[in-house]
VORO-329940 format. One record per residue (C-alpha): x, y, z. Coordinates in steps of 0.25 Angstrom, whole numbers, plus 5000, padded with zeros to 4 digits. Layout:
! VORO-329940
XYZ
...
This chain:
! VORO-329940
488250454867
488050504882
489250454888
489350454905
490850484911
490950444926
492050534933
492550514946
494050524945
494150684944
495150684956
496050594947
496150684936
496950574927
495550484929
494650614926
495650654914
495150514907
493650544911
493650684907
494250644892
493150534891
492150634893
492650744883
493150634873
491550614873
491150744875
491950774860
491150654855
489950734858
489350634867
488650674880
489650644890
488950624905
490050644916
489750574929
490550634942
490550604956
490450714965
490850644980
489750544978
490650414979
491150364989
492350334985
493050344970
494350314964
495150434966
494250454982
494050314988
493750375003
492750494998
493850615002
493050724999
494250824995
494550704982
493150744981
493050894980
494250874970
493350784961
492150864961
492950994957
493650924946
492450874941
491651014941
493151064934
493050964925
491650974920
491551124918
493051154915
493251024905
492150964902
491351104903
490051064901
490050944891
489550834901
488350804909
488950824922
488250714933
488650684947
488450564955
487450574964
487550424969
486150454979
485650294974
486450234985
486450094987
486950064999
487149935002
487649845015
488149715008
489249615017
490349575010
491249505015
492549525009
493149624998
492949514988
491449474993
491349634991
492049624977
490949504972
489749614976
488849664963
487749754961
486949734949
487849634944
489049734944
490349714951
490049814963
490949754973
492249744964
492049904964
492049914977
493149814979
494049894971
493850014976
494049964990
495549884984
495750034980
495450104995
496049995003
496949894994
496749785003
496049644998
496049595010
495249735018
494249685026
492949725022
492249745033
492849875036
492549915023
491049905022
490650045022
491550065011
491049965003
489650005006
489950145000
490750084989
489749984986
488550104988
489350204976
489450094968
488050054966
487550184966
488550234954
488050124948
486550164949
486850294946
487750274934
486550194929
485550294929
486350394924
486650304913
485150284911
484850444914
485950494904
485750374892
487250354895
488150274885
489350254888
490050274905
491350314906
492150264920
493450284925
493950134930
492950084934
493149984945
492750054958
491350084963
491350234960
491450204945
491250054941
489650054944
489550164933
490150064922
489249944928
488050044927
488450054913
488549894910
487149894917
486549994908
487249944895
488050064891
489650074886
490650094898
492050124898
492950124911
494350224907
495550244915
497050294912
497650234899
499150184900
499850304894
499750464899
498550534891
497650404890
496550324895
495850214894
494350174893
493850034893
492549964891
492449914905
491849914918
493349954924
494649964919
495049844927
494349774918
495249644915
494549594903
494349744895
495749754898
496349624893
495649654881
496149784878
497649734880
497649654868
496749744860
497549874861
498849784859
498249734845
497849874843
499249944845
499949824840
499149854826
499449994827
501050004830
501349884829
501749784839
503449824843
502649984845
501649904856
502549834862
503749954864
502650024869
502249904878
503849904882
503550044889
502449984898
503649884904
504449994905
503750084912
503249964923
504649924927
505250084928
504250164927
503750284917
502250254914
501550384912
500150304914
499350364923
499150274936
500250204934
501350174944
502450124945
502450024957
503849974955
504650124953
505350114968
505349954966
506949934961
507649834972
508249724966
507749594971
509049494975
508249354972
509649304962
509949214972
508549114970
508949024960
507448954959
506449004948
505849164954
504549174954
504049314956
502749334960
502249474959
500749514966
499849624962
499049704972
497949624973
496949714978
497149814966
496249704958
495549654972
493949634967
494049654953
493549524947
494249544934
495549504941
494949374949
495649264945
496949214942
497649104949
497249154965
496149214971
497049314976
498449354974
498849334987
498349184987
499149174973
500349224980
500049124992
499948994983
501149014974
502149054987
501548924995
501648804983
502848744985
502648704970
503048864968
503848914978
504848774978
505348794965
505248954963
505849064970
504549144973
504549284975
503349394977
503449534972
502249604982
501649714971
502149844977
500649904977
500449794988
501249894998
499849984998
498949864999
498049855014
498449795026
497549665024
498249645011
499549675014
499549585025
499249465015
500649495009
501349505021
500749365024
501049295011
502549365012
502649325027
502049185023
503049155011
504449195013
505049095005
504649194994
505249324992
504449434993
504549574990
503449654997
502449784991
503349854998
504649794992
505649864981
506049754974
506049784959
504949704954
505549704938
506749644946
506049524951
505549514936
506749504930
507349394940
505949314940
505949184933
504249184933
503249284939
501949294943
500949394946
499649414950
499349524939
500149634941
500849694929
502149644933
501749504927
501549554912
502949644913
503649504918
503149444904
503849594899
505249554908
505149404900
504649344912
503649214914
502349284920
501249214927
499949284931
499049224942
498249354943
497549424933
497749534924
497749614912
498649524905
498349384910
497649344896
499049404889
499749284888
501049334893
501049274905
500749144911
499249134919
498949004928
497548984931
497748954945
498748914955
499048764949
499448834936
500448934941
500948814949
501248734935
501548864926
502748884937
503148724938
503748744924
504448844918
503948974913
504449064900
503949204898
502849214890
502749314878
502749464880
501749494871
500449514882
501449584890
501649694879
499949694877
499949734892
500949824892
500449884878
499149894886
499449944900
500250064893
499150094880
497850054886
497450214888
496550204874
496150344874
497050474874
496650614881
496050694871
495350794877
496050814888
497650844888
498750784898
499850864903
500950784897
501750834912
500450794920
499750684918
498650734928
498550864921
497450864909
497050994900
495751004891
495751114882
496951174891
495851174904
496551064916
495850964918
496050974933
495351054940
496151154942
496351214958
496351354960
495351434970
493851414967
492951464956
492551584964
494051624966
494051574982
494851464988
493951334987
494651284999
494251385007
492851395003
492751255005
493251275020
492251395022
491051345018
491251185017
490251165004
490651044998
491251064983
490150954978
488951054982
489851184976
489951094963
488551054962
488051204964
488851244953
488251164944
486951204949
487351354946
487851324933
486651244931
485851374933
486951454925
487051544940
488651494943
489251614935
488451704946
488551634956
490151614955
490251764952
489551794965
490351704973
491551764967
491151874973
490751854988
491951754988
491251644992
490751514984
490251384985
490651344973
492251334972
């Protein structure tokens, strides 16, 4: 099978860990593994949205580490070339005008979208400062897409592996797949340390393939170990949310300095707490339209403003604390909508307020898909969703279909609904990591810290190849690292770098460290 790996994450070596082990995993099937790098040609990419050209170095020097020191040899090593630029010169007149754009069919402008959530965090950014970066944006995309395709026809590829999946330096290559009719996997961290996962989609934030796997890997373990071993394991996830002590990569702990108490024993009406999500995390992606709003912060508008609500409960609005680093534009919407309803209490992004706290003295809570809603079901608590999420299709909360229906659902009175979906997610979010590391060995001490065969997996820094300070060859003679790496492995090609390295010992001088 002629496999094709796409690596861009070399800089995050947790990422490149993942995309390293897919390779040798295939490499020990004997299938002919092609590994795709990018060496500066994008514009922007996850781990270097603005193009800093020292991130690149780094990349491009882990990359040549890791295809002669780990990989040694094993892969086809090809580079984005990206010369078949489509440049184009679309209007769009808004971020969600740019998020409906398409090319071939495909989802274009949801990539770039994303992407742009991810620089400025603002879903309410005016575009029109933003058009030459969505011009590049757009312009990679299509060509990693063209590209991928031929190379997918060049090669007889079968199978495209991608990290993620959802911005524009990576997406086009699993929709050049679609296109061409071969498999495709997206992978990412798994839920537990040593893990990862790989899913048969066109990016990990795929709602559907995710739902899917929830309740396939609870049926699964529950067969295995039985269904108290799930859910004590389940338990841990609850744990760990509320105090802290996951070792999952990426995660954070939002709510570790969150430990005020909030004083609210003195309302004696029914509380409602309302937490939000940080809406621009999800801003574009059409997976998660839907619910009862067309946005979050129009849902928040309508349940404080109908007196059929706010007259009989005691509302409050827990403001996500990842809210604190969203844009101005954005922020200014909250500061509206707590300006405009102070009949509510409100704690803000920035507050301290213990958000488990306001769990335990809530009589119902709503959210707009943060995890915080499935962990009330945990805490015994009536949930209601009005987003969308991972666990909407659980039946462990209650879902109204639109604004009218949460109206009713909090007319009457609300009992907790069973815990069992919350225990599927939980299960999930902490297990989901399918695959372990074979090939490669984690420092128990360091996550970031892999070994193969006792060789790190880090490109390791000590003073360049020919024994001379990189640094200072790079100040002398200002050649950039791409060109060094490309004559290397023109030299290596012509089986001259032994010679040529020795000689360049010698006089001290090297364009090649």
């Amino acid at each position: 099978m002629n496999v094709l790996i796409y690596s861009h994450t070399p800089y995050w070596i947790i990422h490149h860990a993942e995309t390293i082990e897919i390779a040798l995993t295939h490499i020990s099937h004997g299938d002919s593994v092609y590994f795709l790098s990018c060496d500066g040609q994008l514009a922007s990419c996850p781990a270097n949205s603005f193009h800093d050209e020292s991130i690149c170095k780094v990349c491009r020097q882990q990359t040549e580490y890791s295809i002669d020191a780990i990989l040694q040899g094993r892969v086809v090593d090809l580079r984005l070339s990206l010369q078949s630029r489509h440049y184009l010169d679309s209007y769009f007149s808004s971020l969600k005008d740019l998020a409906e754009f398409k090319y071939c069919g495909f989802p274009f402008g949801e990539l770039v979208v994303s992407q742009i959530m991810s620089d400025v965090k603002d879903c309410f950014y005016p575009l029109e400062t933003l058009r030459q970066r969505v011009s590049s944006l757009l312009t990679d995309a299509i060509s990693l897409y063209e590209e991928a395709r031929q190379i997918i026809n060049d090669k007889s590829i079968d199978k495209v592996y991608v990290w993620n999946g959802r911005r524009p330096s990576d997406g086009p290559i699993c929709y050049a797949a679609q296109s061409q009719g071969i498999g495709f996997e997206v992978y990412i961290s798994g839920g537990k340390r040593g893990t990862y996962q790989t899913l048969r989609s066109l990016k990990f934030h795929d709602l559907s393939a995710s739902k899917e796997c929830i309740e396939k890997l609870y049926d699964q373990y529950v067969r295995i170990i039985g269904k108290k071993a799930v859910e004590e394991d389940a338990k841990i996830f609850f744990d760990n949310q509320r105090f802290g002590g996951s070792d999952a990569q990426g995660v954070i702990h939002v709510m570790g300095d969150c430990t005020e108490t909030p004083n609210l024993d003195h309302r004696s009406e029914r509380k409602v707490v309302i937490f939000t999500s940080s809406y621009w995390e999800y801003f574009g992606m059409s997976d998660y339209k839907g619910g009862c709003y067309e946005d979050y912060y129009e849902g928040i508008r309508k349940i404080l403003q109908d007196t059929r609500i706010c007259e009989s409960n005691n509302l409050i609005v827990r403001w996500h604390p990842y809210l604190k680093i969203a844009g101005s534009h954005e922020r200014n919407i909250i500061n509206e909508i707590i300006r405009d309803f102070p009949d509510a209490v409100h704690y803000s992004p920035e507050s301290k307020a213990d958000s488990y706290q306001l769990i335990d003295i809530a009589d119902v809570v709503i959210t707009f898909g943060s995890t915080i809603g499935i962990e009330a079901v945990f805490y015994g608590k009536p949930s209601v969703l009005v987003g969308r999420s991972l666990y909407e299709d659980l039946e462990c909360c209650y879902v109204p279909k639109c604004h009218e229906d949460l109206v009713k659902l909090l007319d009457g009175e609300l009992i907790p609904l069973p815990k069992t979906g919350a225990m599927k997610f939980a299960f999930y979010s902490r297990n989901r990591g399918q695959h372990d590391f074979v090939h490669l060995n984690q420092e128990e001490s360091n996550p970031n810290l892999f070994y193969h065969s006792g060789c790190p997996l880090r490109r390791p820094k000590p003073k360049s190849e020919f024994g001379v300070d990189s640094a200072s060859l790079d100040k002398r003679y200002h050649i950039p690292s791409y060109i060094r790496s490309r004559l290397v492995r023109l030299l290596k090609s012509l089986k001259l770098y032994s010679s040529v390295k020795k000689l360049a010992s010698l006089m001290q001088e090297s364009f090649f460290c």
